[in-house]
KOLGU-4560 file (N, C-alpha, C; in nm, 3 decimals, padded with zeros to 5 digits):
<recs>
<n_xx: 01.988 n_yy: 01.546 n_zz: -01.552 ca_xx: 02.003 ca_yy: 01.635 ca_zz: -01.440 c_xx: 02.012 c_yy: 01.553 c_zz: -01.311 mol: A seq: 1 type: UNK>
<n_xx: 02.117 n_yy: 01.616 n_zz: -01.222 ca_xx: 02.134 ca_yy: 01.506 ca_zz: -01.125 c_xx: 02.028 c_yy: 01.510 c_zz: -00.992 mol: A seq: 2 type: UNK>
<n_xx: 01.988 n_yy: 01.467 n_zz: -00.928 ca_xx: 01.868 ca_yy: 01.398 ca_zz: -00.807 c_xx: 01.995 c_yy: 01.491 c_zz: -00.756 mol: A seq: 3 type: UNK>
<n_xx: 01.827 n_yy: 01.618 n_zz: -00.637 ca_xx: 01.934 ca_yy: 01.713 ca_zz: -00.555 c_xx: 01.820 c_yy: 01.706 c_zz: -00.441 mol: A seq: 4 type: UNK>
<n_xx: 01.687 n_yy: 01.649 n_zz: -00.440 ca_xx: 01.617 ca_yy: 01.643 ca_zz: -00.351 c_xx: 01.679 c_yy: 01.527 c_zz: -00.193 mol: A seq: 5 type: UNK>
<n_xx: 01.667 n_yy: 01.580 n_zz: -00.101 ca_xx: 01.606 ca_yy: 01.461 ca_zz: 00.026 c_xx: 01.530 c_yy: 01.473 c_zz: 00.082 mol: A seq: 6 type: UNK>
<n_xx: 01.522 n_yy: 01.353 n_zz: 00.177 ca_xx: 01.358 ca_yy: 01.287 ca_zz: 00.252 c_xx: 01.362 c_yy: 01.456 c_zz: 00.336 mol: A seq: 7 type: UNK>
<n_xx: 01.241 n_yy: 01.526 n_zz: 00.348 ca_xx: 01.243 ca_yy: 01.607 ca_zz: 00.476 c_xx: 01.216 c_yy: 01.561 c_zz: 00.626 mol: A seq: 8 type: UNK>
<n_xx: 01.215 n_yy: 01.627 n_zz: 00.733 ca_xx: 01.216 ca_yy: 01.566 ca_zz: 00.851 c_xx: 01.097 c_yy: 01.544 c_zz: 00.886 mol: A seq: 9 type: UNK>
<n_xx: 01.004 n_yy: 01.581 n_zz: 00.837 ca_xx: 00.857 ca_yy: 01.588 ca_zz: 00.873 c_xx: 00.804 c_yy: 01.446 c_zz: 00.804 mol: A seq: 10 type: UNK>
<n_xx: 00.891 n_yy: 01.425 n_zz: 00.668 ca_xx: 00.827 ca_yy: 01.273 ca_zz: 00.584 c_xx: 00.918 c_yy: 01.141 c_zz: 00.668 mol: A seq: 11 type: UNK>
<n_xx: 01.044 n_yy: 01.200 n_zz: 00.746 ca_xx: 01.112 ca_yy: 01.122 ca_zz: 00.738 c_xx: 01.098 c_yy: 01.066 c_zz: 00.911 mol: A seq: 12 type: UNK>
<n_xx: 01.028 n_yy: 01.140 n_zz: 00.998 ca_xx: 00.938 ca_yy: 01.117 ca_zz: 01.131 c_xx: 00.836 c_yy: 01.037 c_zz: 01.057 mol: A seq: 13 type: UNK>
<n_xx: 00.723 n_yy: 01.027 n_zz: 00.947 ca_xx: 00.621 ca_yy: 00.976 ca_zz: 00.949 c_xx: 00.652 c_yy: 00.831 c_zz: 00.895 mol: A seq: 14 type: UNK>
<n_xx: 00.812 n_yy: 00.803 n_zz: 00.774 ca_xx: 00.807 ca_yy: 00.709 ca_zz: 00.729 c_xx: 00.852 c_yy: 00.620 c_zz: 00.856 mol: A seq: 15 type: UNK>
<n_xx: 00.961 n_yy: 00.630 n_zz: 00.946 ca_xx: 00.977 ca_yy: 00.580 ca_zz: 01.094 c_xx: 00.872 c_yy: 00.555 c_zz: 01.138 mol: A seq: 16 type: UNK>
<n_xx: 00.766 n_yy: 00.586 n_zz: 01.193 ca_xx: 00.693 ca_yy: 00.541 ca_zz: 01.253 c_xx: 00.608 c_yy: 00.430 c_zz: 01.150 mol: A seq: 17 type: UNK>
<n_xx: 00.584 n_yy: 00.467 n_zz: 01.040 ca_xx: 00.495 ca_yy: 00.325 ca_zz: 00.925 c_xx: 00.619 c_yy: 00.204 c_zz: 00.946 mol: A seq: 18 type: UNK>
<n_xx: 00.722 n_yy: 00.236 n_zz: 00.940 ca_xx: 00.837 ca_yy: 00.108 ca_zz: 00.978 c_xx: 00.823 c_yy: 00.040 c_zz: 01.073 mol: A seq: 19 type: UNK>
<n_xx: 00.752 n_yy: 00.099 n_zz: 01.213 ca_xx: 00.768 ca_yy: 00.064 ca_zz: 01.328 c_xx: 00.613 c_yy: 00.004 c_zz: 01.352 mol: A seq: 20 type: UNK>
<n_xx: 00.531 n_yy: 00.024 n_zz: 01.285 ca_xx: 00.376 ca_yy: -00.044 ca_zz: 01.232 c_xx: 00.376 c_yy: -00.182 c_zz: 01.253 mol: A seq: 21 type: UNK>
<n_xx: 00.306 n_yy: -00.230 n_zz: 01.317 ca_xx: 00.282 ca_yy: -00.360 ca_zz: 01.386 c_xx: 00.228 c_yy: -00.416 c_zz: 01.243 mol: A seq: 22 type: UNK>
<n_xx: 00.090 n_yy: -00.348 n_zz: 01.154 ca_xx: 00.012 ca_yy: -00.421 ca_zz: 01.093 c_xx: 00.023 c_yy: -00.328 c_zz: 00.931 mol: A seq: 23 type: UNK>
<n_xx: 00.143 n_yy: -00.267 n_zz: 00.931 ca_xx: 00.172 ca_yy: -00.205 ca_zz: 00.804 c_xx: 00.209 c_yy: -00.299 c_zz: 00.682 mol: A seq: 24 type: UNK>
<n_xx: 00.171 n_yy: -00.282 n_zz: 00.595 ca_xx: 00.207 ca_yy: -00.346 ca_zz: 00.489 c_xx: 00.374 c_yy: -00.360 c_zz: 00.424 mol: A seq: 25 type: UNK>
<n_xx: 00.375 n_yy: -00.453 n_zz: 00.356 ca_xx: 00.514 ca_yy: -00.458 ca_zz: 00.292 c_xx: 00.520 c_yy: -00.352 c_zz: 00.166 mol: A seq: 26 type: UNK>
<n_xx: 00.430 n_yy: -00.294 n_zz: 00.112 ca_xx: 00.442 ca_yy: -00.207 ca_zz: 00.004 c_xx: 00.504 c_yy: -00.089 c_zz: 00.051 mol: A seq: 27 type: UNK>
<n_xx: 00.400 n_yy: -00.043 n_zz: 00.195 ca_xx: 00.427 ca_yy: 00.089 ca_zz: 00.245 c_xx: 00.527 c_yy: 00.082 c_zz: 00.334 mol: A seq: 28 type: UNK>
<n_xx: 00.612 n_yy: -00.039 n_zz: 00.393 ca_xx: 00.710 ca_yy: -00.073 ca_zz: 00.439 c_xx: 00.815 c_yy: -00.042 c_zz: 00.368 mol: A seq: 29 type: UNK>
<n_xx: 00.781 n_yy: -00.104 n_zz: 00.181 ca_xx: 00.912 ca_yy: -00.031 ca_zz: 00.125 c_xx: 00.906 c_yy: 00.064 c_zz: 00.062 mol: A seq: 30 type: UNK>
<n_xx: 00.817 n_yy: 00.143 n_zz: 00.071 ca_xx: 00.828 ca_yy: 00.279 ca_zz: 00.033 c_xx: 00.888 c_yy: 00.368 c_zz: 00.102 mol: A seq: 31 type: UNK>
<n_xx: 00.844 n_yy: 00.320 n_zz: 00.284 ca_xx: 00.869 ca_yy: 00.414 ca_zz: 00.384 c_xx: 01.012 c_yy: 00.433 c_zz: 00.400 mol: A seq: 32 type: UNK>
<n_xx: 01.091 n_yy: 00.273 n_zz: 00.423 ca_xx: 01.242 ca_yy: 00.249 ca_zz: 00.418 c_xx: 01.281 c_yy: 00.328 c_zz: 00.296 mol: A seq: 33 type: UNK>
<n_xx: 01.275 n_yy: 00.329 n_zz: 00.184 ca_xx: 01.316 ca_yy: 00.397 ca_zz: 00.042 c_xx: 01.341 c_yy: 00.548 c_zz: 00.121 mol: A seq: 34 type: UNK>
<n_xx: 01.178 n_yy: 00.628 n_zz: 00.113 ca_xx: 01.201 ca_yy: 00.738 ca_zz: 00.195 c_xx: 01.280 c_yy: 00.799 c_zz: 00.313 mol: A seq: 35 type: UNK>
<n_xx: 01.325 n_yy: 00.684 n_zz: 00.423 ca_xx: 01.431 ca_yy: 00.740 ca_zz: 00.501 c_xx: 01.545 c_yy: 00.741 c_zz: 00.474 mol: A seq: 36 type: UNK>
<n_xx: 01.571 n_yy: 00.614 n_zz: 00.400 ca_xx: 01.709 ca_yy: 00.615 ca_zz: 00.351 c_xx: 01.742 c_yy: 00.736 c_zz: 00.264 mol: A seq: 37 type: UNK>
<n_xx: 01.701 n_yy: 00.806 n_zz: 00.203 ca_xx: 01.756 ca_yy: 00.929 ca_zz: 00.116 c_xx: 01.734 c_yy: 01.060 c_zz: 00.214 mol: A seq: 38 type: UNK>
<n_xx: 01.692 n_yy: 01.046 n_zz: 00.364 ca_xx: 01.720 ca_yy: 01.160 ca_zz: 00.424 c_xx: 01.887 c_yy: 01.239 c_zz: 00.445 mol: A seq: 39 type: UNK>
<n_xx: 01.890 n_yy: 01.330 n_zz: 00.389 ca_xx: 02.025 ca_yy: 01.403 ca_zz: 00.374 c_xx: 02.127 c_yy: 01.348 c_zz: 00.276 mol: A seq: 40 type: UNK>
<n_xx: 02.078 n_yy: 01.253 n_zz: 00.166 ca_xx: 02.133 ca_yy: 01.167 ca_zz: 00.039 c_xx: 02.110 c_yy: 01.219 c_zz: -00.097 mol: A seq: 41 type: UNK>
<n_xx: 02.096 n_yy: 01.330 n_zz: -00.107 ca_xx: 02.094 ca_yy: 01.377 ca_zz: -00.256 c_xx: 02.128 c_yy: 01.273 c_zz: -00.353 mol: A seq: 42 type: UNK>
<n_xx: 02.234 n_yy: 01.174 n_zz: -00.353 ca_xx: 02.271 ca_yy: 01.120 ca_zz: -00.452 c_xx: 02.186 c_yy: 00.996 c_zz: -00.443 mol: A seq: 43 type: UNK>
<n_xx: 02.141 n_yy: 00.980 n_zz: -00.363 ca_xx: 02.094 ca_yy: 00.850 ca_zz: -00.441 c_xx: 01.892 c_yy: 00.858 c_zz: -00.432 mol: A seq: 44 type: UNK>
<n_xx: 01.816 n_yy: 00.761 n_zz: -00.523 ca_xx: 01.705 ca_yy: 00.780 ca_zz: -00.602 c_xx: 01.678 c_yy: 00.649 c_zz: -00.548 mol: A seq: 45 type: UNK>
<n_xx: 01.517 n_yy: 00.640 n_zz: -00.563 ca_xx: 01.446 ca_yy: 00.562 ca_zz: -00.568 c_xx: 01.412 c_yy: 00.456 c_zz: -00.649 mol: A seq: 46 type: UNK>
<n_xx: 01.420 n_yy: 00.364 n_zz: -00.572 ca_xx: 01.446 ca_yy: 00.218 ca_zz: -00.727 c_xx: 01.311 c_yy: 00.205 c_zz: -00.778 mol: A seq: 47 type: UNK>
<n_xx: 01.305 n_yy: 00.158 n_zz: -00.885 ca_xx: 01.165 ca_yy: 00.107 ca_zz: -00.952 c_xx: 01.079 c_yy: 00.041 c_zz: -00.856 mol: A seq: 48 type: UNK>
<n_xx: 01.119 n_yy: -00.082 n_zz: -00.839 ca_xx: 01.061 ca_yy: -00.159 ca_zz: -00.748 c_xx: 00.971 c_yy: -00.074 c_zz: -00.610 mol: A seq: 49 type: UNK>
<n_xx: 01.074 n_yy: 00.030 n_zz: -00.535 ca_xx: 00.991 ca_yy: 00.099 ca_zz: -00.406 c_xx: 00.929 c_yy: 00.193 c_zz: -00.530 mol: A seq: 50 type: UNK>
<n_xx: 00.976 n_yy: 00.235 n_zz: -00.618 ca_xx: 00.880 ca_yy: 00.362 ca_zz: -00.661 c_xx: 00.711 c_yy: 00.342 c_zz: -00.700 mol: A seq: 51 type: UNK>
<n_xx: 00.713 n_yy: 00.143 n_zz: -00.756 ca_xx: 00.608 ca_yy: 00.095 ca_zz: -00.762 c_xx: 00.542 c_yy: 00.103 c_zz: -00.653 mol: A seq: 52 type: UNK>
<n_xx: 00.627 n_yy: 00.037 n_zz: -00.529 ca_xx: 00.507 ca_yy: 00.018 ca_zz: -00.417 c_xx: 00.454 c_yy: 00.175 c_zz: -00.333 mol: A seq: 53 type: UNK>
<n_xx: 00.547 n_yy: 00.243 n_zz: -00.369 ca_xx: 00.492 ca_yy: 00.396 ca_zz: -00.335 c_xx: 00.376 c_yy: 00.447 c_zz: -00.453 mol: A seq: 54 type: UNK>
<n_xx: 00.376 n_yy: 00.450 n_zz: -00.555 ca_xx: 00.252 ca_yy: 00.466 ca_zz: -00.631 c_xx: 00.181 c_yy: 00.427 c_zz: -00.600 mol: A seq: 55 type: UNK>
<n_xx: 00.181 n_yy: 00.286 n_zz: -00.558 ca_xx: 00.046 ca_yy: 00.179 ca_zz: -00.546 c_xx: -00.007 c_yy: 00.235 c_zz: -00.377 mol: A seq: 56 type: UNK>
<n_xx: 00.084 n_yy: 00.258 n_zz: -00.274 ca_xx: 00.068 ca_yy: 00.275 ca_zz: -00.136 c_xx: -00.031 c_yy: 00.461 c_zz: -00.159 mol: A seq: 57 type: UNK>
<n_xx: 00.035 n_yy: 00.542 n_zz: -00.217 ca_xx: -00.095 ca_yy: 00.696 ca_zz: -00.267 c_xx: -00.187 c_yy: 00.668 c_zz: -00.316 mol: A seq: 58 type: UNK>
<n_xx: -00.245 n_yy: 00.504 n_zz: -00.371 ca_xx: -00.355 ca_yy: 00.516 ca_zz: -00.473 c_xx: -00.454 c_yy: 00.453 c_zz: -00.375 mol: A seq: 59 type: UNK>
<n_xx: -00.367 n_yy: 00.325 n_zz: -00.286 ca_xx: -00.443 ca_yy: 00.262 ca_zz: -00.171 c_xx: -00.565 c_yy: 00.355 c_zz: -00.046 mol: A seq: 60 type: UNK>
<n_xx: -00.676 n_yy: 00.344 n_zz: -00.093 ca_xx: -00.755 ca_yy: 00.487 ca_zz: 00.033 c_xx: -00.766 c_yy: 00.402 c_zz: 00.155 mol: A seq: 61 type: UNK>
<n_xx: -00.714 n_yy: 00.286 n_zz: 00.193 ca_xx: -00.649 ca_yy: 00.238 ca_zz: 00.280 c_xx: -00.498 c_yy: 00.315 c_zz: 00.383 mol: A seq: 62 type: UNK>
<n_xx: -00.421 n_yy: 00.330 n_zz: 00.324 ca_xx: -00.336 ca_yy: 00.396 ca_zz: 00.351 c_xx: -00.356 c_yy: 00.567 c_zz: 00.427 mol: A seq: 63 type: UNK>
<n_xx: -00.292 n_yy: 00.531 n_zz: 00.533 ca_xx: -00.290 ca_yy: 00.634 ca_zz: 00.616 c_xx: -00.206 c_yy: 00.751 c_zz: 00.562 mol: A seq: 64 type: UNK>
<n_xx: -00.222 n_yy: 00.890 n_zz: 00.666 ca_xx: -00.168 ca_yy: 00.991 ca_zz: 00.586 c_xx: -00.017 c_yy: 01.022 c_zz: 00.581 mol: A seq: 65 type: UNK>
<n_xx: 00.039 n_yy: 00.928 n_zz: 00.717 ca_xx: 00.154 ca_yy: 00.964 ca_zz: 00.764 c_xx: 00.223 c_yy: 00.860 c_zz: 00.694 mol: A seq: 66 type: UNK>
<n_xx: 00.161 n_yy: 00.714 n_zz: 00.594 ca_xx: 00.234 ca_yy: 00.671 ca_zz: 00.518 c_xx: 00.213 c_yy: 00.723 c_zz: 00.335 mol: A seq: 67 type: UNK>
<n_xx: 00.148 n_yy: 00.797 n_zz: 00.356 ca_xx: 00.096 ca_yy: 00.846 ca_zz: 00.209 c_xx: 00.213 c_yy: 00.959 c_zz: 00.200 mol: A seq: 68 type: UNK>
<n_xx: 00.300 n_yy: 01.011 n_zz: 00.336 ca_xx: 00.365 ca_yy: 01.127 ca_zz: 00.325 c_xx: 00.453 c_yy: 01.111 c_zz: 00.295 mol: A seq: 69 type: UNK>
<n_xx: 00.561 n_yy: 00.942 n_zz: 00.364 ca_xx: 00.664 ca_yy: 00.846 ca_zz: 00.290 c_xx: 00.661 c_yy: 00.818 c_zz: 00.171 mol: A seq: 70 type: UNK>
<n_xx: 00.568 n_yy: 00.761 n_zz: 00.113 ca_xx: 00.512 ca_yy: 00.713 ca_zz: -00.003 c_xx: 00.591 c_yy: 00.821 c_zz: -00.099 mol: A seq: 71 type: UNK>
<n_xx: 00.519 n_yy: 00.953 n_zz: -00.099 ca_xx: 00.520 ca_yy: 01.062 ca_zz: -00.203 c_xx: 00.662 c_yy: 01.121 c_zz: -00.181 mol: A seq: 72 type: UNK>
<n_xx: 00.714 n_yy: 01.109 n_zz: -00.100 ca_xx: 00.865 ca_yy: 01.147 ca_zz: -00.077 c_xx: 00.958 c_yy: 01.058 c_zz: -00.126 mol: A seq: 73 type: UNK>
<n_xx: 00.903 n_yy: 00.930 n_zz: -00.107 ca_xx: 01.020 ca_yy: 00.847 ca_zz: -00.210 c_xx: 00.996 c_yy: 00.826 c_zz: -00.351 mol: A seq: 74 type: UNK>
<n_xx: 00.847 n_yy: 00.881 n_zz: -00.368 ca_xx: 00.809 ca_yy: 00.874 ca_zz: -00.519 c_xx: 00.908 c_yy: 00.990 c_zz: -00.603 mol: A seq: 75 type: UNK>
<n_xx: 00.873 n_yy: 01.114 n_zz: -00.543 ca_xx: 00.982 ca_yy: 01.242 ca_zz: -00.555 c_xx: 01.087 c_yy: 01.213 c_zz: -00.608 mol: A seq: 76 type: UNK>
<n_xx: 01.172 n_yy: 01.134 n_zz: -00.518 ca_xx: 01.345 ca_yy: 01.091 ca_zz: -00.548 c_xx: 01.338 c_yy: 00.992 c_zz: -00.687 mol: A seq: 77 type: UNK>
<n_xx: 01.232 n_yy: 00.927 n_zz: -00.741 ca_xx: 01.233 ca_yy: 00.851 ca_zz: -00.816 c_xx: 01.269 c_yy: 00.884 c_zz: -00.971 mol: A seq: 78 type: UNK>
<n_xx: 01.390 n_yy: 00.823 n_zz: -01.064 ca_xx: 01.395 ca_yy: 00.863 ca_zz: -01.203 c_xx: 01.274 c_yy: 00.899 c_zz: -01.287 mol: A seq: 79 type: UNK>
<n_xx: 01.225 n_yy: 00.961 n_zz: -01.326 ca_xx: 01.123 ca_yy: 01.007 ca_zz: -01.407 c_xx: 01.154 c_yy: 00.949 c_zz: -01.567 mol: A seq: 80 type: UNK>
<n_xx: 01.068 n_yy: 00.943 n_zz: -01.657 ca_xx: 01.118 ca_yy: 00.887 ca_zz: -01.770 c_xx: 01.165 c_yy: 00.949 c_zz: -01.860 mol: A seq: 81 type: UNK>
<n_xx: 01.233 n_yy: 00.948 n_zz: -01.911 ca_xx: 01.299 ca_yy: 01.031 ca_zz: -02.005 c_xx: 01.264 c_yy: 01.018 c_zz: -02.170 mol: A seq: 82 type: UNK>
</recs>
């Protein structure tokens, strides 16, 4: 079934600003980028690689909420296993 979800504007304001994070991490850096890039992109999905660092960035209780909101939005777009 084909990927019909995108980033919403509310995940896609919070992953921008974790991008723009002086002291943000590279995990939640590429989760956040993953997440904007599929704003208004139905076709394209989340690679393994960001889908890892977005799992790992929701599990972190480090992680803030406005990158936990990127995080789970690019986790979303991500292939599921079949």
């Amino acid at each position: 079934m084909a990927n019909t979800k995108t980033t919403g504007s509310q995940a896609a304001t919070s992953a921008s600003k974790t991008l723009q994070g002086k002291s943000t991490g590279a995990g939640s850096k590429t989760a956040s980028g993953s997440a904007l890039s599929q704003t208004g992109a139905p076709q394209k999905q989340t690679s393994p690689s960001a889908a890892t660092a977005a799992s790992k960035v929701l599990r972190d209780g480090r992680t803030s909420a406005q990158t936990k909101s990127a995080g789970g939005s690019a986790l979303a777009h991500a292939k599921g296993k079949e």
